[in-house]
MARZALO-796428 format. One record per residue (C-alpha): x, y, z; residue in one letter. Coordinates in steps of 0.5 Angstrom, whole numbers, plus 500, padded with zeros to 3 digits. Example, Ala and Ser with C-alpha at 12.3 -4.5 7.8 and 13.67 -1.06 7.14 Angstrom:
REM residues 2
525 / 491 / 516 / A
527 / 498 / 514 / S
END
This chain:
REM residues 533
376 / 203 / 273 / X
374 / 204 / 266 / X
379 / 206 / 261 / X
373 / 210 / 257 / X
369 / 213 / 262 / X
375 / 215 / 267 / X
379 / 221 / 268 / X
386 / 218 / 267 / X
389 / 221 / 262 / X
394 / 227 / 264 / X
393 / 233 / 260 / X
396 / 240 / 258 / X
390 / 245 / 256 / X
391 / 251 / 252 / X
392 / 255 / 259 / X
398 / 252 / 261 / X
394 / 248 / 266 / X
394 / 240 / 268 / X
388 / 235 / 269 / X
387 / 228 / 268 / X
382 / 226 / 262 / X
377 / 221 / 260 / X
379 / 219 / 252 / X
373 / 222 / 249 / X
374 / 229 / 252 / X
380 / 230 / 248 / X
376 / 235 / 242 / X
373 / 239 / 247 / X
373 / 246 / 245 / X
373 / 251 / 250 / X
380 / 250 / 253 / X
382 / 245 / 249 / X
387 / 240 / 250 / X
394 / 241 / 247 / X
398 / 236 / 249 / X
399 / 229 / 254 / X
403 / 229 / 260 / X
405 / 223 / 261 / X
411 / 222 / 267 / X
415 / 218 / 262 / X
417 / 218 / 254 / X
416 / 212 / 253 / X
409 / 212 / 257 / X
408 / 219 / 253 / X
409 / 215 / 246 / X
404 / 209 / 249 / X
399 / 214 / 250 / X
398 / 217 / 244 / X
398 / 210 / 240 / X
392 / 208 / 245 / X
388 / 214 / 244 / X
389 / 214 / 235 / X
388 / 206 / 235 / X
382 / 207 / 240 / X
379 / 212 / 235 / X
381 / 208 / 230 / X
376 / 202 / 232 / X
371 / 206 / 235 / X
370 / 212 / 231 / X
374 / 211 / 224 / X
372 / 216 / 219 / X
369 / 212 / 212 / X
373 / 217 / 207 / X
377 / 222 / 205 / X
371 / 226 / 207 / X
370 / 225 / 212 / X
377 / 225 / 215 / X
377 / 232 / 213 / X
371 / 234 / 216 / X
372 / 232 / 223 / X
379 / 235 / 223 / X
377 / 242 / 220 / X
371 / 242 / 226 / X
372 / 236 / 231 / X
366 / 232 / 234 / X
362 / 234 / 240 / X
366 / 230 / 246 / X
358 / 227 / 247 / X
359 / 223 / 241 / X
366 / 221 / 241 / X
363 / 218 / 248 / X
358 / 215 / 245 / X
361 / 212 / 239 / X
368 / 210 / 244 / X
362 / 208 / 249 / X
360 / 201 / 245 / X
367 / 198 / 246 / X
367 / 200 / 255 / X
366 / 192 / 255 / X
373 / 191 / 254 / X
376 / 197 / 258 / X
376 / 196 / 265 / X
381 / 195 / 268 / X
380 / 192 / 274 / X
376 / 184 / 274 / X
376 / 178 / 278 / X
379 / 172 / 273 / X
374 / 170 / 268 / X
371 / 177 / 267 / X
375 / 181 / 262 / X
380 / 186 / 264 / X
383 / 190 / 260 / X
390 / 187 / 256 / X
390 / 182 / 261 / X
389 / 174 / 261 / X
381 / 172 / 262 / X
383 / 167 / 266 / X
390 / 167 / 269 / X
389 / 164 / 277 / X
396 / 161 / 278 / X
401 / 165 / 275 / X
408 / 166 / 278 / X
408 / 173 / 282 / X
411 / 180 / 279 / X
413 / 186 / 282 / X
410 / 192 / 279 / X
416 / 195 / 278 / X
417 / 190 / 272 / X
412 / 193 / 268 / X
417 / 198 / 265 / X
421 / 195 / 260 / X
428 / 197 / 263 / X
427 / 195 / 270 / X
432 / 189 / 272 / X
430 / 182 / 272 / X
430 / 177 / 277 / X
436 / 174 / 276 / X
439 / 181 / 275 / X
437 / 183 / 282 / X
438 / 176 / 286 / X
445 / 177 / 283 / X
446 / 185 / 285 / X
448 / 186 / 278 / X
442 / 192 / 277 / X
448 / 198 / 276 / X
446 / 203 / 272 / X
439 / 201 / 272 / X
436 / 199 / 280 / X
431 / 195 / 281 / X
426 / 196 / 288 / X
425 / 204 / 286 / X
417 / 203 / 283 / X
414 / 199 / 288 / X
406 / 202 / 288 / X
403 / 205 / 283 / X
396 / 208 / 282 / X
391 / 205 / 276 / X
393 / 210 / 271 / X
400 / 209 / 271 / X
399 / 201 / 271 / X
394 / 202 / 265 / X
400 / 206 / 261 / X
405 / 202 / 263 / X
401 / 196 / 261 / X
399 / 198 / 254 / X
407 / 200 / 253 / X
409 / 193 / 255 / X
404 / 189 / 251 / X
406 / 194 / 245 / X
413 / 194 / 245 / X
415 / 187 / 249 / X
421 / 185 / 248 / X
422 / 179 / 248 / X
422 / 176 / 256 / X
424 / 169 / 258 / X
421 / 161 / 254 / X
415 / 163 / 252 / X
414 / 170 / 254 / X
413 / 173 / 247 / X
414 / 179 / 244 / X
410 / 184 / 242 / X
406 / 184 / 235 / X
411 / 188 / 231 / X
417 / 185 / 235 / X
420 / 187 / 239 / X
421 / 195 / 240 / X
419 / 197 / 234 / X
420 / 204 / 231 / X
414 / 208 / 231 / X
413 / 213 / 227 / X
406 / 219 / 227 / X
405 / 225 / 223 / X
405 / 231 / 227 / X
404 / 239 / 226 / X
411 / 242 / 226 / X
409 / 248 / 230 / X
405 / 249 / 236 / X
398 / 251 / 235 / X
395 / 245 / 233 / X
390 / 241 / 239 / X
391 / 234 / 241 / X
385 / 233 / 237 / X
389 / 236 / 230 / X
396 / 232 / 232 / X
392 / 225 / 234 / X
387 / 225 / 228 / X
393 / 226 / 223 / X
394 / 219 / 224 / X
388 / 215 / 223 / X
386 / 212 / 217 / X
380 / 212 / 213 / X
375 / 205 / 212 / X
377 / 205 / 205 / X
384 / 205 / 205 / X
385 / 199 / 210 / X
383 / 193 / 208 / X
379 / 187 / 211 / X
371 / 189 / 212 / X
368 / 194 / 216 / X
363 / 195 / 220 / X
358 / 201 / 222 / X
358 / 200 / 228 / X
365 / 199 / 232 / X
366 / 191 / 233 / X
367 / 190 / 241 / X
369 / 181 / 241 / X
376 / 178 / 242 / X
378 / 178 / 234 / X
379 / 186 / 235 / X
381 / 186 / 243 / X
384 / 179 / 245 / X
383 / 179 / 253 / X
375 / 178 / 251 / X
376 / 170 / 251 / X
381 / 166 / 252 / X
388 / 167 / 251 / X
391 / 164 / 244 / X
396 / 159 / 248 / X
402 / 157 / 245 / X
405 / 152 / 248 / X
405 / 145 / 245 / X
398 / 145 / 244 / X
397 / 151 / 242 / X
398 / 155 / 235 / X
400 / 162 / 232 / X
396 / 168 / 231 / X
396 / 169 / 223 / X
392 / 176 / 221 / X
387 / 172 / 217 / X
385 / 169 / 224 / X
383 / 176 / 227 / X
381 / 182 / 225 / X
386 / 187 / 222 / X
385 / 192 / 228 / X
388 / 187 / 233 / X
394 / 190 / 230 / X
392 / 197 / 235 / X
391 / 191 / 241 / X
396 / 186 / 241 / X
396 / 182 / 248 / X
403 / 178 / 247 / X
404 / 177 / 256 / X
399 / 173 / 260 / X
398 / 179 / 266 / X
394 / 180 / 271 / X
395 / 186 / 275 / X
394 / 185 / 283 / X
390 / 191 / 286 / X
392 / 194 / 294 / X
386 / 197 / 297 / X
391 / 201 / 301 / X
391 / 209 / 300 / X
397 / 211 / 298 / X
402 / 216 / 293 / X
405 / 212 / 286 / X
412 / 212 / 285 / X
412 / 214 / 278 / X
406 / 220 / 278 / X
408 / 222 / 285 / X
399 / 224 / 286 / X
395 / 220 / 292 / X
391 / 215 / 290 / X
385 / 211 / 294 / X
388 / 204 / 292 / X
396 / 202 / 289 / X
399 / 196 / 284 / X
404 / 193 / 288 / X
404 / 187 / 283 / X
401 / 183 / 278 / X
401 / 175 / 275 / X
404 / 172 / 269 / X
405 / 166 / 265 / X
409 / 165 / 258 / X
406 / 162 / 253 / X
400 / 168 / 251 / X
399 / 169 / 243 / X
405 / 169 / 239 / X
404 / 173 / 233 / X
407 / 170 / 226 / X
405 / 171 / 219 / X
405 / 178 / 216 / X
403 / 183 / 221 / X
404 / 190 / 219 / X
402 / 196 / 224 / X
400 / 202 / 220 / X
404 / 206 / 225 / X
411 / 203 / 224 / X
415 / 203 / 218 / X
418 / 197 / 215 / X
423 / 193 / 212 / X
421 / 187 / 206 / X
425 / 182 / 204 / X
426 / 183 / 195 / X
425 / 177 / 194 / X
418 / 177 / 197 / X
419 / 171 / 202 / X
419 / 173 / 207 / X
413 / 177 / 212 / X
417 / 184 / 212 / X
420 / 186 / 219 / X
420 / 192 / 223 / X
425 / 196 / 224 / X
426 / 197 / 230 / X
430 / 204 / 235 / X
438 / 204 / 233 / X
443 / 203 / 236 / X
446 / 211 / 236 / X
439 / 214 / 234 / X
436 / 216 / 228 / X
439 / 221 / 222 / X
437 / 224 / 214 / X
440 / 216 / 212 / X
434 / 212 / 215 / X
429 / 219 / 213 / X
427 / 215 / 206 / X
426 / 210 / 209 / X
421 / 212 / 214 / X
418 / 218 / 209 / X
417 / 215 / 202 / X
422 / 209 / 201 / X
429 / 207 / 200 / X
430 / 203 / 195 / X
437 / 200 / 196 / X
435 / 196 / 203 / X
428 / 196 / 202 / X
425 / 200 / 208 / X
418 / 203 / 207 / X
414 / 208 / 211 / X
408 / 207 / 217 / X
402 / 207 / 212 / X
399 / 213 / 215 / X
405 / 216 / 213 / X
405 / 214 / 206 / X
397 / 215 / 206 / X
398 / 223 / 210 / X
404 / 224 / 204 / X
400 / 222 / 198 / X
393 / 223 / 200 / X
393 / 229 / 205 / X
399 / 233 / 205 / X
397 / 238 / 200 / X
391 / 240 / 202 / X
393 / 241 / 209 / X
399 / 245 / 207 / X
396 / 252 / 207 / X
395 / 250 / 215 / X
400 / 246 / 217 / X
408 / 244 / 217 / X
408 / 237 / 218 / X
414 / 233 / 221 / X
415 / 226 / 223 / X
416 / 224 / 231 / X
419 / 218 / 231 / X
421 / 214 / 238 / X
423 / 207 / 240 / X
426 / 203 / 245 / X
433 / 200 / 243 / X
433 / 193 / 245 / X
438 / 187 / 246 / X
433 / 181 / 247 / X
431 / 183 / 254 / X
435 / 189 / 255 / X
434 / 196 / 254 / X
439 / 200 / 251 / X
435 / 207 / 250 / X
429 / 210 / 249 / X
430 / 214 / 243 / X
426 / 220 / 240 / X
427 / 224 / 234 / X
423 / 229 / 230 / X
425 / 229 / 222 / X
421 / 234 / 218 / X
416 / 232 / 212 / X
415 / 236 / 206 / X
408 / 238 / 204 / X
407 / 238 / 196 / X
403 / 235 / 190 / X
404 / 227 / 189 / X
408 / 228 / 183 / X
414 / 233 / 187 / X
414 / 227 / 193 / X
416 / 223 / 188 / X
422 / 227 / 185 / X
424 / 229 / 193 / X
424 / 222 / 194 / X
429 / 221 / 188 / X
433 / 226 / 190 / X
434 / 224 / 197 / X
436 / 217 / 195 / X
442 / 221 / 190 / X
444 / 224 / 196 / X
444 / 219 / 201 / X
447 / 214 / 196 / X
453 / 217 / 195 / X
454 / 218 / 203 / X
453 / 212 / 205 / X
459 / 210 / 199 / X
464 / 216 / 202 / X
463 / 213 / 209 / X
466 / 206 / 209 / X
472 / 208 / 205 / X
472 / 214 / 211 / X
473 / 209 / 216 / X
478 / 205 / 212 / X
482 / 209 / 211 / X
482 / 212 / 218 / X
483 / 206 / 220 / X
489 / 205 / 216 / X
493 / 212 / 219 / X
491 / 209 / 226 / X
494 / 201 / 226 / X
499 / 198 / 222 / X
496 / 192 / 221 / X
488 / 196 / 221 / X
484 / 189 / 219 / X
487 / 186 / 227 / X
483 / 191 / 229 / X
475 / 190 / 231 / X
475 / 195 / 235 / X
468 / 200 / 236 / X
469 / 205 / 230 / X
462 / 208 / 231 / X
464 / 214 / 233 / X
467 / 216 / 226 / X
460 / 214 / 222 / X
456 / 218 / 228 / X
460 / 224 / 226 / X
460 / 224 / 218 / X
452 / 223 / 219 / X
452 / 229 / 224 / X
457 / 234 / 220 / X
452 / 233 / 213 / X
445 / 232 / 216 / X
444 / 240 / 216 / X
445 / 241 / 209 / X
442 / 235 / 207 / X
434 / 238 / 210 / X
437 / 245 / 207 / X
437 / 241 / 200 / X
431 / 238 / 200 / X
427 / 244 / 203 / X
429 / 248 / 198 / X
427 / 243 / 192 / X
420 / 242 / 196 / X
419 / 250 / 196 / X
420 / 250 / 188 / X
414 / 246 / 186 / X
413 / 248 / 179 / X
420 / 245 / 178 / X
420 / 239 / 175 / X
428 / 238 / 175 / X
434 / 238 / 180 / X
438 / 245 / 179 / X
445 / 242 / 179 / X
448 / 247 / 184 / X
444 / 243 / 189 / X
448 / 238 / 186 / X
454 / 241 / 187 / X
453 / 243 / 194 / X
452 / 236 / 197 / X
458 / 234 / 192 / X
462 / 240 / 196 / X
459 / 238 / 202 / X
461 / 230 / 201 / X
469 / 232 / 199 / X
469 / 237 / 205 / X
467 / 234 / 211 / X
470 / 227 / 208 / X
477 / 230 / 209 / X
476 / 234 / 215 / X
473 / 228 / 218 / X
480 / 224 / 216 / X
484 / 230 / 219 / X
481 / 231 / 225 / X
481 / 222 / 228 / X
488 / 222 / 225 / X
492 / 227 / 227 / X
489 / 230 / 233 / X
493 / 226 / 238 / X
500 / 226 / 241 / X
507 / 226 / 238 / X
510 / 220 / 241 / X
502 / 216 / 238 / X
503 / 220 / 230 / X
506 / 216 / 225 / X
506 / 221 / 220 / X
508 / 217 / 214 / X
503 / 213 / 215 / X
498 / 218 / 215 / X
500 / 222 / 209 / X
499 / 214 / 206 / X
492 / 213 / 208 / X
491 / 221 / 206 / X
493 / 220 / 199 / X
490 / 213 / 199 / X
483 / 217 / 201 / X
484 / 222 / 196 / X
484 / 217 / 191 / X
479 / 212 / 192 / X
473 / 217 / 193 / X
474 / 219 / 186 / X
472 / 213 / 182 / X
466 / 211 / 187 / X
461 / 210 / 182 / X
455 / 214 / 187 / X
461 / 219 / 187 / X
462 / 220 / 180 / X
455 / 220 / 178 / X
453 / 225 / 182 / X
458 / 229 / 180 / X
456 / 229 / 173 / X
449 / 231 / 176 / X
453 / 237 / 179 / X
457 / 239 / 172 / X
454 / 245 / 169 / X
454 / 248 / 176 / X
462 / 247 / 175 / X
462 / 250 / 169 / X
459 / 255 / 170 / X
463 / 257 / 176 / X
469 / 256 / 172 / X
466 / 260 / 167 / X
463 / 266 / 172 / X
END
């Protein structure tokens, strides 16, 4: 089976109708296709970065130009086919050891025997079921699966692996990275529109480029022998391979083990001629260190430039408008910054798409705890499409906007706590509840802000009535929230004296906090021509 030639893809066309394509048919015109259909989230993410890293190393376009020509009028399907076709060496799926297969180790013979089933990231471990300890997450329910949803499932592990036992290395971007692509707002725009929004142009990444596609081992790893890091072998650095491995990282020595027998997938539910039951594993495989950065993840760096920078990963609770700067522009205050074909799409793109296209930003990832999968989190967070000097000015406004909400919010919890406990620094007890609110209950207003701002192109200044609002806001939710976690309770559980403390003490407090007072200050000639009016 060959990952290029292959009808493996589930798709939706434009009818309503569901198929199965091969990679090169997504900019078919006569009832094209719309979206993916994968029978998992995380497998629907997986898919949508094979597809935009195999047209990135297969059919990159060399400028600005040529990206718009093919999104304006897509490639003929025969000659993405024939470009994607150079590279078909290293897509298939099948082999004997010491042929290539894609994402799996050249040469593994003698590797201890796996499950399928431990393909998916949230399935139990060994011990976990030896122990009977899988509660919420029972092994044994995927026990054969047909060949495209083992293609999915493996690309899905190898570019999120997490970290799994001594010598089972995490993935390229660590493990669990958050990805973030670019993506038509509304529902009009083709599967073609959605994927070639997020590949670069040539002149735009670094590192040297090819007129034609390269196809060895320094782009896909599992063309030679894995780079082994036990004792006698070394890390992966980005100098030692070409940049677009970043698309392929192979962390996990695997081999897949193919049934000849007929049967239907656990995941899928369609028949199929032969199953996955089980696959061969072995630790140790490329350990990716250095300063590896994927142009589809967003990042932290360190400010004193020591250290790689790291990618952010799901959180625990989702994400909010409080990570928003950091994945659309980049917020100062803890350094995060934006995937590349974000910041690339916003600087360099938006404002010519604008009359076509509202964009959005699709963030998703797993939550992980080392080897445990907390959740798996997806989030659709709205871009704005402006010329680069107007990016900039959201950009600092929305760091106004956050900033003050991030200094509100600990003196928030302080306080409720200090209403709640009469010794409240005892208390150690989980407060998220409290934080997960305050970011809901302002979060509405905060994107009804901006978009009011971005819709004002021509002004080059904040009108301070949208100051006040968010001052408002802010005050507001603030003592709302106080009321509402301390004195919905019992009788016999209210000290109300303590309350009332802790009120006045809030009350206080919020005022003389820096971001606060600035911010109102901003607000002023608003508040003065309220009074006046």
């Amino acid at each position: 089976m060959n990952l290029i030639d292959t009808c493996w893809i589930p798709v939706i066309r434009e009818d309503g109708s569901r198929c199965r394509i091969a990679p090169w048919q997504v900019s078919e015109r006569d009832n094209p296709v719309v979206e993916l259909d994968a029978p998992r989230p995380d497998f629907q993410g997986g898919l949508y970065q094979f597809l935009i890293g195999l047209l990135q190393t297969c059919c990159a376009p060399k400028d600005l130009d040529s990206w718009f020509e093919w999104y304006e009028e897509p490639p003929e399907p025969e000659e993405l086919k024939a470009l994607m076709g150079q590279c078909a060496q290293a897509f298939e799926l099948f082999s004997e050891p010491g042929s290539p297969a894609f994402l799996q180790d050249l040469e593994l013979v003698d590797g201890e025997d796996k499950p399928v089933e431990s393909l998916l990231i949230e399935a139990p471990g060994g011990k976990t079921l030896k122990d009977n300890l899988d509660f919420f997450v029972k092994g044994g329910r995927f026990n054969s699966i047909c060949p495209a949803c083992a293609a999915q499932a493996l690309f899905t592990l190898q570019t999120n692996a997490p970290s799994g036992g001594v010598g089972h290395r995490v993935g390229l971007r660590g493990g669990g990275p958050l990805t973030t692509l670019v993506m038509p707002a509304d529902g009009t725009h083709t599967l073609w529109h959605k994927l070639w929004l997020n590949v670069l142009e040539k002149e735009v990444l670094p590192g040297k480029w090819y007129d034609e596609p390269v196809c060895d081992a320094s782009v896909f790893p599992w063309l030679a022998p894995a780079r082994l890091s036990d004792k006698t072998g070394t890390a992966t650095l980005p100098d030692d391979v070409n940049e677009l491995q970043a698309y392929w990282g192979m962390p996990r020595r695997i081999r897949l083990q193919l049934e000849a027998e007929p049967g239907h997938c656990d995941l899928c539910g369609d028949a199929s001629e032969s199953l996955i039951t089980g696959f061969s594993t072995r630790n140790y495989g490329v350990n990716y260190e250095g300063p590896w950065t994927h142009p589809l993840t967003p990042y932290r760096e360190d400010p004193k430039k020591e250290k790689p920078p790291l990618s952010l990963k799901g959180q625990k609770g989702g994400l909010s408008y409080r990570h928003w700067l950091g994945l659309a522009f980049r917020d100062d205050d803890n350094g995060d910054r934006a995937a590349q074909v974000v910041s690339h799409h916003i600087s360099a793109r938006a404002i010519d798409l604008q009359a076509g296209m509202l964009p959005q930003l699709w963030c998703f990832g797993f939550d992980l705890d080392n080897m445990k999968a907390r959740s798996w989190y997806e989030h659709r967070l709205p871009l704005f499409s402006v010329p680069p000097e107007q990016a900039d000015l959201i950009k600092g406004l929305a760091q106004v906007l956050i900033s003050c909400a991030r200094a509100l919010l600990p003196e928030l919890r302080k306080q409720v706590k200090s209403a709640w406990f009469r010794r409240p620094e005892d208390h150690k007890g989980d407060t998220s509840m409290i934080d997960h609110t305050f970011w809901q209950r302002t979060e509405p207003e905060f994107y009804r802000l901006l978009s009011e701002y971005a819709a004002k192109t021509e002004q080059g200044r904040v009108d301070a009535v949208l100051y006040l609002r968010w001052y408002n806001t802010l005050m507001n939710t603030t003592r709302q929230l106080f009321d509402h976690f301390t004195l919905h309770t019992s009788v016999e559980a209210l000290d109300l004296k303590r309350v009332m403390k802790a009120r006045e003490q809030l009350h206080k407090r919020i005022y003389t906090l820096k971001p606060i007072k600035e911010l109102k200050e901003f607000a002023q000639p608003a508040m003065e021509e309220n009074a006046h009016g």
